[in-house]
FIRO-521550 format. One record per residue: residue number from 1; x, y, z of N, C-alpha, C in turn; residue in three letters. Coordinates in Angstrom, 1 decimal. Atoms other than C-alpha are relative to their C-alpha. Example, Ala and Ser with C-alpha at 12.3 -4.5 7.8 and 13.67 -1.06 7.14 Angstrom:
FIRO-521550
+-----+--------+--------+--------+--------+--------+--------+--------+--------+--------+-----+
:   i :     nu :     nv :     nw :    cau :    cav :    caw :     cu :     cv :     cw :  aa :
+-----+--------+--------+--------+--------+--------+--------+--------+--------+--------+-----+
:   1 :    0.9 :   -1.2 :    0.0 :   12.3 :   -4.5 :    7.8 :    0.9 :    1.2 :    0.0 : ALA :
:   2 :   -0.9 :   -1.1 :    0.0 :   13.7 :   -1.1 :    7.1 :   -0.8 :    1.1 :    0.8 : SER :
+-----+--------+--------+--------+--------+--------+--------+--------+--------+--------+-----+
END
This chain:
FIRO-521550
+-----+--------+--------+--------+--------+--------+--------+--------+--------+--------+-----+
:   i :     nu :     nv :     nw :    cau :    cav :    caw :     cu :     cv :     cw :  aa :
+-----+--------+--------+--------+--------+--------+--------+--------+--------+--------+-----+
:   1 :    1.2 :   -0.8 :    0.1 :  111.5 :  105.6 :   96.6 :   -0.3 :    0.3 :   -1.5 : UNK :
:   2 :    0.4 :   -0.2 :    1.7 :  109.1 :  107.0 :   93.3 :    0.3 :    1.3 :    0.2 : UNK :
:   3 :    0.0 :   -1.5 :   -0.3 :  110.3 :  110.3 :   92.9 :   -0.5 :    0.5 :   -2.2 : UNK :
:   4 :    0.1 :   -0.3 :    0.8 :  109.0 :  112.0 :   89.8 :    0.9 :    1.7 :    0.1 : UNK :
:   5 :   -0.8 :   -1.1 :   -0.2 :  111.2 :  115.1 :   88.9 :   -0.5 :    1.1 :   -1.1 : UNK :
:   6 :    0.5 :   -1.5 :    1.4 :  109.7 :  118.5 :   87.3 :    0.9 :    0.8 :   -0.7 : UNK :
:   7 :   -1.3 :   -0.9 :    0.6 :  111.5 :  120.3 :   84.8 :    0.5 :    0.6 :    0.8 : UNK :
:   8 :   -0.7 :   -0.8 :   -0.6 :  112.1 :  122.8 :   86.8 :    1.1 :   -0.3 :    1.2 : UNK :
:   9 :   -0.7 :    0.6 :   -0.7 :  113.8 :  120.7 :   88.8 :    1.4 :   -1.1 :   -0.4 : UNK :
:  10 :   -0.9 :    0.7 :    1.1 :  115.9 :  119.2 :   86.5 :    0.6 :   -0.8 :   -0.4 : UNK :
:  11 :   -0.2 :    1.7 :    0.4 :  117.4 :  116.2 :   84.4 :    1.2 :   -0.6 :    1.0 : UNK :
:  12 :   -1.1 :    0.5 :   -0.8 :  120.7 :  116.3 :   86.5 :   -0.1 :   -0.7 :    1.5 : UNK :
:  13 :    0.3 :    0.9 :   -0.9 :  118.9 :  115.8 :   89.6 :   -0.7 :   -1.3 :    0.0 : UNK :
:  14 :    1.0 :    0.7 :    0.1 :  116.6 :  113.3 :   88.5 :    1.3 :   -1.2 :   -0.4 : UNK :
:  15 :   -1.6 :    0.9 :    0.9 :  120.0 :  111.4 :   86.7 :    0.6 :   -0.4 :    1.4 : UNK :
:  16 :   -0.2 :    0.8 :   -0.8 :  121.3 :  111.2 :   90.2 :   -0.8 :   -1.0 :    1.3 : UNK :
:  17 :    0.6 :    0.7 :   -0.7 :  118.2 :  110.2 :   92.3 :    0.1 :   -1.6 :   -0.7 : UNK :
:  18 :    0.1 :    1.5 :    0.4 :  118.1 :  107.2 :   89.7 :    1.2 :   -0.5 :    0.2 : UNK :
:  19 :   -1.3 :    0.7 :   -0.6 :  122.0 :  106.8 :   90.4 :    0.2 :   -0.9 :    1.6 : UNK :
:  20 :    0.1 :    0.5 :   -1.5 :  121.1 :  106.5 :   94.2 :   -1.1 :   -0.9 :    0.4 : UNK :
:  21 :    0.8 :    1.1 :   -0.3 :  118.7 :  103.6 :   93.3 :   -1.6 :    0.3 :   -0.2 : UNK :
:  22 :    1.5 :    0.3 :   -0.4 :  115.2 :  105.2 :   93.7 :   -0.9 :    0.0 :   -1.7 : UNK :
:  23 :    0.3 :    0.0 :    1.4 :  113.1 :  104.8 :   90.3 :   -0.7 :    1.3 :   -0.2 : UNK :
:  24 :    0.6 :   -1.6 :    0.6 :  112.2 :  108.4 :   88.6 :   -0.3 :   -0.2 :   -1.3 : UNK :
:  25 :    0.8 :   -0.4 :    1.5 :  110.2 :  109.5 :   85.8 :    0.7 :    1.5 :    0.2 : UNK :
:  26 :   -0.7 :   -1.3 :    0.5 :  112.1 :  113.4 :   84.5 :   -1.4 :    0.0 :   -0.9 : UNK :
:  27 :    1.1 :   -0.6 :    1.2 :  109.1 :  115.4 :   82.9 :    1.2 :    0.5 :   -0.8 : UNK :
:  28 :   -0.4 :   -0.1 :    1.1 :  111.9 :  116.9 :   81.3 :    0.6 :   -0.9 :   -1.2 : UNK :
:  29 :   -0.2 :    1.1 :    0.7 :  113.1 :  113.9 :   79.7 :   -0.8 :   -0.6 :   -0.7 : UNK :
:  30 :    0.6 :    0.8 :    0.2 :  110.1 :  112.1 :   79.3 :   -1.6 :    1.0 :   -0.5 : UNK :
:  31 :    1.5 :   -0.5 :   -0.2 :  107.1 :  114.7 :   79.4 :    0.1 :    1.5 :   -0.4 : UNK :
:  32 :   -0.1 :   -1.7 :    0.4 :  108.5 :  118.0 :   78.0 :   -1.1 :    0.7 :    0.3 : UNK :
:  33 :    1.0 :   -0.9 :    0.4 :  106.1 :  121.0 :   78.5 :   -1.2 :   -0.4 :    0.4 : UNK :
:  34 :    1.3 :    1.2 :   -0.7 :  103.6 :  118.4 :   80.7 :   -0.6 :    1.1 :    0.8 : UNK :
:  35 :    0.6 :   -0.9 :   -1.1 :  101.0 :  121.1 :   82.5 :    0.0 :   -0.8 :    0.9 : UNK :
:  36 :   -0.2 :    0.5 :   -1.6 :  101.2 :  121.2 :   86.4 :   -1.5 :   -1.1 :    0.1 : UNK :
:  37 :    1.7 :    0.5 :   -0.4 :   97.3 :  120.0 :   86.6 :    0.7 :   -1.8 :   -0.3 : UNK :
:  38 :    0.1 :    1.7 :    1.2 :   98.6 :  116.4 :   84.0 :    1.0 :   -0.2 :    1.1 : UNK :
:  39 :   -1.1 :    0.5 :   -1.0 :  102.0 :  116.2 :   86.6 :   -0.7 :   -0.3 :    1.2 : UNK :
:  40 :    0.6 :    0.2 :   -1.0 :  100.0 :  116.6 :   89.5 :   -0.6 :   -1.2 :    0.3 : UNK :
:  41 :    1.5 :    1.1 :   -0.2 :   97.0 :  114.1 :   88.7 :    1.1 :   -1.5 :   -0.5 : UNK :
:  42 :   -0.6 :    1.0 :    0.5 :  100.2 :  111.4 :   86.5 :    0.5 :   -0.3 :    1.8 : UNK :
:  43 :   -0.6 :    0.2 :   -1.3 :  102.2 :  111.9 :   90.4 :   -1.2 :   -0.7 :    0.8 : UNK :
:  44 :    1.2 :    0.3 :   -0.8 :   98.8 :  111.1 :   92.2 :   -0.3 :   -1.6 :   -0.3 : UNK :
:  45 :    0.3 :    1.3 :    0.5 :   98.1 :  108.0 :   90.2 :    0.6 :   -1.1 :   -0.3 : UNK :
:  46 :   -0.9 :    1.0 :    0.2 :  101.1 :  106.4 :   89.7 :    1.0 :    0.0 :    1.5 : UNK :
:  47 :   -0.4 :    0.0 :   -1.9 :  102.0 :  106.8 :   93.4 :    1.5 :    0.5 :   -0.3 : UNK :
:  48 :   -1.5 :   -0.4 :    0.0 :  105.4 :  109.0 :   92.9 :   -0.2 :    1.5 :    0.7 : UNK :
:  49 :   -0.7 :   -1.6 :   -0.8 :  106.7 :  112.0 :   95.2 :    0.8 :    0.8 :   -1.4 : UNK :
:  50 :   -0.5 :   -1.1 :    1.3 :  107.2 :  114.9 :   93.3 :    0.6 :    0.7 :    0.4 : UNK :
:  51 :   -1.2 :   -1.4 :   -0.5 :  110.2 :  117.4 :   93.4 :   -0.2 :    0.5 :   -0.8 : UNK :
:  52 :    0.2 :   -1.3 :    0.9 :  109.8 :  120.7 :   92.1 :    0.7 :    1.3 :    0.6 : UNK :
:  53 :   -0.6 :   -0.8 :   -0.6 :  110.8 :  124.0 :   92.8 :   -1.7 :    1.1 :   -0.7 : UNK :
:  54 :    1.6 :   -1.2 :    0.4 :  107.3 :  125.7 :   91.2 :   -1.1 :    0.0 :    1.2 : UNK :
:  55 :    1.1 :   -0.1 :   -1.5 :  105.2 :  127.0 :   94.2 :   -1.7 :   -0.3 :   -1.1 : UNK :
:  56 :    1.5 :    0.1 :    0.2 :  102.2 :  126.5 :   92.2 :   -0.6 :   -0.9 :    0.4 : UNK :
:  57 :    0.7 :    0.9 :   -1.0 :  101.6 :  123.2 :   93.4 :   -0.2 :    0.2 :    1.4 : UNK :
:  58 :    0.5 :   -0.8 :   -1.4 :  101.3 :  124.4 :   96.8 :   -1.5 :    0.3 :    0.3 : UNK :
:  59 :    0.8 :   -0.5 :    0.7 :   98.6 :  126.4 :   95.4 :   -1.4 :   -1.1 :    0.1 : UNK :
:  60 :    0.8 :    1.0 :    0.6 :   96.9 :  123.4 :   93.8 :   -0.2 :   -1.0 :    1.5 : UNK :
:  61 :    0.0 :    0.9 :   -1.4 :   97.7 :  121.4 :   97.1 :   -1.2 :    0.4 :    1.2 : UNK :
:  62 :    0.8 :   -1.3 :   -1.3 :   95.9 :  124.1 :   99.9 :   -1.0 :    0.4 :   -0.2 : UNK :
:  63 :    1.6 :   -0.8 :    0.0 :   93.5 :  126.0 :   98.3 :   -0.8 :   -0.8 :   -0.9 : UNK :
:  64 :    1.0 :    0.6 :    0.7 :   92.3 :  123.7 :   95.5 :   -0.2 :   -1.5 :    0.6 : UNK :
:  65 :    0.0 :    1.3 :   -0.7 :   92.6 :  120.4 :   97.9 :    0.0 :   -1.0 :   -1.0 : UNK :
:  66 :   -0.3 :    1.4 :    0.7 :   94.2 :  118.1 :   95.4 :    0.8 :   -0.7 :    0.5 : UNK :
:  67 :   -0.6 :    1.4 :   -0.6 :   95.3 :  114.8 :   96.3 :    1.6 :   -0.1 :   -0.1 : UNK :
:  68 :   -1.6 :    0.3 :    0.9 :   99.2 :  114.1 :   96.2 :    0.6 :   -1.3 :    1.4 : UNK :
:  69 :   -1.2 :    1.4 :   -0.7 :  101.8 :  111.2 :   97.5 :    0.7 :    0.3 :    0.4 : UNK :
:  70 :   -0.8 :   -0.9 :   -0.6 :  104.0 :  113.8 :   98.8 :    0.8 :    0.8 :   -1.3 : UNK :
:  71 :   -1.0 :   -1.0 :    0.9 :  105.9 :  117.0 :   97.1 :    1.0 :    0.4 :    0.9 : UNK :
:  72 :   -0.6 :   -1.1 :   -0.3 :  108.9 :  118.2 :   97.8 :    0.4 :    1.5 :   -1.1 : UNK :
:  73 :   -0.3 :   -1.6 :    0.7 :  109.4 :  122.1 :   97.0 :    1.2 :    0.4 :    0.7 : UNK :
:  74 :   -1.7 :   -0.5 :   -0.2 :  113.1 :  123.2 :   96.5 :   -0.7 :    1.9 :    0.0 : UNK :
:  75 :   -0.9 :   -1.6 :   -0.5 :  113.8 :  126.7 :   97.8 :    0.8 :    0.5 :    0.0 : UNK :
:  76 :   -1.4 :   -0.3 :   -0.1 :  117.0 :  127.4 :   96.8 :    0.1 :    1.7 :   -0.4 : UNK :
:  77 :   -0.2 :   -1.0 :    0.6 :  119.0 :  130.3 :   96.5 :    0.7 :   -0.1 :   -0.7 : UNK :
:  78 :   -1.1 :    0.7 :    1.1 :  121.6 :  128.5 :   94.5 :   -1.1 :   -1.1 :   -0.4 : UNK :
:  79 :    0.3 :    1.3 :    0.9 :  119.7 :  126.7 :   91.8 :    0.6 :   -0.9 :   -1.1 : UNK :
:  80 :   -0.5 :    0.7 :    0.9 :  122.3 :  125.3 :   90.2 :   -0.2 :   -1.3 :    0.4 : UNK :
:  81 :    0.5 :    1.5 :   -0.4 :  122.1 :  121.3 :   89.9 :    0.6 :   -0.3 :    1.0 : UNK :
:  82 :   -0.4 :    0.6 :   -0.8 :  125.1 :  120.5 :   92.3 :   -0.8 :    0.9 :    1.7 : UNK :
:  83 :    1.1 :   -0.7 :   -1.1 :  123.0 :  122.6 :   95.0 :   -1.7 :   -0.6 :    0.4 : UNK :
:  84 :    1.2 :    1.0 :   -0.2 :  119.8 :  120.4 :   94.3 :    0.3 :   -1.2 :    0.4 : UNK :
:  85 :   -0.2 :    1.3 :   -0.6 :  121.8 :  117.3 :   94.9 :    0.2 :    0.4 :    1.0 : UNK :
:  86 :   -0.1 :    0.1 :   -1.5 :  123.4 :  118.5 :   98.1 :   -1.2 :    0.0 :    0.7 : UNK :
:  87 :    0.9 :   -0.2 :   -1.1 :  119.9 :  119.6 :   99.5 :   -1.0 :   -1.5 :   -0.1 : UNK :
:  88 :    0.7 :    1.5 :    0.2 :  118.5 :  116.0 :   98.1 :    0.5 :   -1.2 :    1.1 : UNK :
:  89 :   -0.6 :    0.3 :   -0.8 :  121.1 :  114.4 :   99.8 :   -0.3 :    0.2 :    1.4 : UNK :
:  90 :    0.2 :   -0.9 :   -1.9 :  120.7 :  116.1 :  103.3 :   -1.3 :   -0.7 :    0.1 : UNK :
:  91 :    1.5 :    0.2 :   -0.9 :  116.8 :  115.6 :  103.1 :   -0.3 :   -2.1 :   -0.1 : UNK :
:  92 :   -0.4 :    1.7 :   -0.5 :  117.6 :  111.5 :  102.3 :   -0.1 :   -0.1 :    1.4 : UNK :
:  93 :   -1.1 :    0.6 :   -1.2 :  119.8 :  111.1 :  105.0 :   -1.1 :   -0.1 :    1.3 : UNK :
:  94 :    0.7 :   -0.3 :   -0.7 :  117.5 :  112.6 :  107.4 :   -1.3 :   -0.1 :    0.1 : UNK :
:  95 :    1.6 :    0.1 :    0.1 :  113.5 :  112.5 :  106.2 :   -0.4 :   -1.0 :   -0.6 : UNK :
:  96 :    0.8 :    0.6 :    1.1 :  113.2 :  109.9 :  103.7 :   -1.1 :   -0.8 :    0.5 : UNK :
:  97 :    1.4 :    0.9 :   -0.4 :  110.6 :  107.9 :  105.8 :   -1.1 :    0.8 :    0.0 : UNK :
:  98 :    0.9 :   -1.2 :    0.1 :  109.0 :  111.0 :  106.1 :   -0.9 :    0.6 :   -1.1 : UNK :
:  99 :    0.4 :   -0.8 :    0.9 :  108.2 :  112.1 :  103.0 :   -1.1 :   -0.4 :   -0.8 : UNK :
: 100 :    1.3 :    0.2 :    0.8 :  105.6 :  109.8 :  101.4 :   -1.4 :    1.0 :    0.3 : UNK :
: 101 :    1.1 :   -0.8 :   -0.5 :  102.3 :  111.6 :  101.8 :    0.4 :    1.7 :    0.4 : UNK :
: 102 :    0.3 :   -1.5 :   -0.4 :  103.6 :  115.3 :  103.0 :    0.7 :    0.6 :   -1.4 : UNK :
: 103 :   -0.6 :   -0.9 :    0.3 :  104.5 :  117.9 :  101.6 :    1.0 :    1.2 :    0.6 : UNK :
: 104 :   -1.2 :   -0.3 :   -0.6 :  108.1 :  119.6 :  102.6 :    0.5 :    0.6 :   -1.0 : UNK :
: 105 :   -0.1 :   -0.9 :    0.3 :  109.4 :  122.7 :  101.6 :    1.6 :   -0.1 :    0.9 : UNK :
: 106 :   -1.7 :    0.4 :   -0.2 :  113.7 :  122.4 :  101.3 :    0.5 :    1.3 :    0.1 : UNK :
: 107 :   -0.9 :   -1.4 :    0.6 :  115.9 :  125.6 :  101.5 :    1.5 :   -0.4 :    1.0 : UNK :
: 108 :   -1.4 :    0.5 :   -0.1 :  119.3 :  125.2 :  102.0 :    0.6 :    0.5 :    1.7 : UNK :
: 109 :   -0.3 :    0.5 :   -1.8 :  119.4 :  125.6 :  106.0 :   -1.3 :   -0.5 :    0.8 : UNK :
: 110 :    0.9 :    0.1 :   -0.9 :  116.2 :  124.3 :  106.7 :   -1.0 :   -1.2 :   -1.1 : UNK :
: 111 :    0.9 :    0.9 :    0.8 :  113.6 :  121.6 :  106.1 :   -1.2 :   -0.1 :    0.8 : UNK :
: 112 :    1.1 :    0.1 :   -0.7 :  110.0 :  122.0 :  107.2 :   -1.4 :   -0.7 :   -0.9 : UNK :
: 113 :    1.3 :    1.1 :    0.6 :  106.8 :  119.3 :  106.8 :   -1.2 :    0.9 :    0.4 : UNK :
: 114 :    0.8 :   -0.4 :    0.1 :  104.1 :  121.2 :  106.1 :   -1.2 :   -1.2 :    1.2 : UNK :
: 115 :    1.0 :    0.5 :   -0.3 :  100.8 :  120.2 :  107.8 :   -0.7 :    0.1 :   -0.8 : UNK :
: 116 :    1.1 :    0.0 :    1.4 :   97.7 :  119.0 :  105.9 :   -0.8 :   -0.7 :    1.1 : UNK :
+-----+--------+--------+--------+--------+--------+--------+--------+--------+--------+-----+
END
């Protein structure tokens, strides 16, 4: 899979999605300080699912009806990194066919696919 990974979501996770094969772009690596609107429209264009943990895309998703390839939004209440890989992990195992196109909101007992 394209997963692009938002700072806020961070280099560690993004370091193991590319360990587990799938090809990622890290704004924090690659795009320091990239506004949501430029991540949004770069994710849209270059066909990559985006992980974040900033509800603003939501936002930008619902009420301003912008286009996307799928987001996931982390919910954690532990946001350390090994807490992003476990819930990465889990939502693999179990959704990854799922995920192109929605949007899915992760928290650490639960994983639900938005409607659009």
């Amino acid at each position: 899979m394209h997963f692009l990974v938002d700072e806020c979501a961070g280099p560690t996770l993004a370091h193991w999605l590319a360990k587990q094969g799938h090809t990622v772009f890290s704004i924090y690596q690659a795009a320091r300080g990239m506004a949501d609107d430029g991540i949004l429209e770069k994710a849209y264009a270059e066909n990559w699912i985006l992980v974040t943990a900033d509800k603003d895309f939501g936002a930008m998703i619902y009420r301003d009806k912008r286009p996307h390839r799928g987001v996931v939004l982390l919910r954690l209440e532990d946001e350390r990194a090994a807490a992003k890989i476990a819930v990465m992990q889990h939502l693999l195992e179990r959704h990854q066919a799922q995920l192109p196109g929605r949007y899915v909101v992760v928290t650490e007992h639960q994983v639900r696919f938005s409607e659009q």
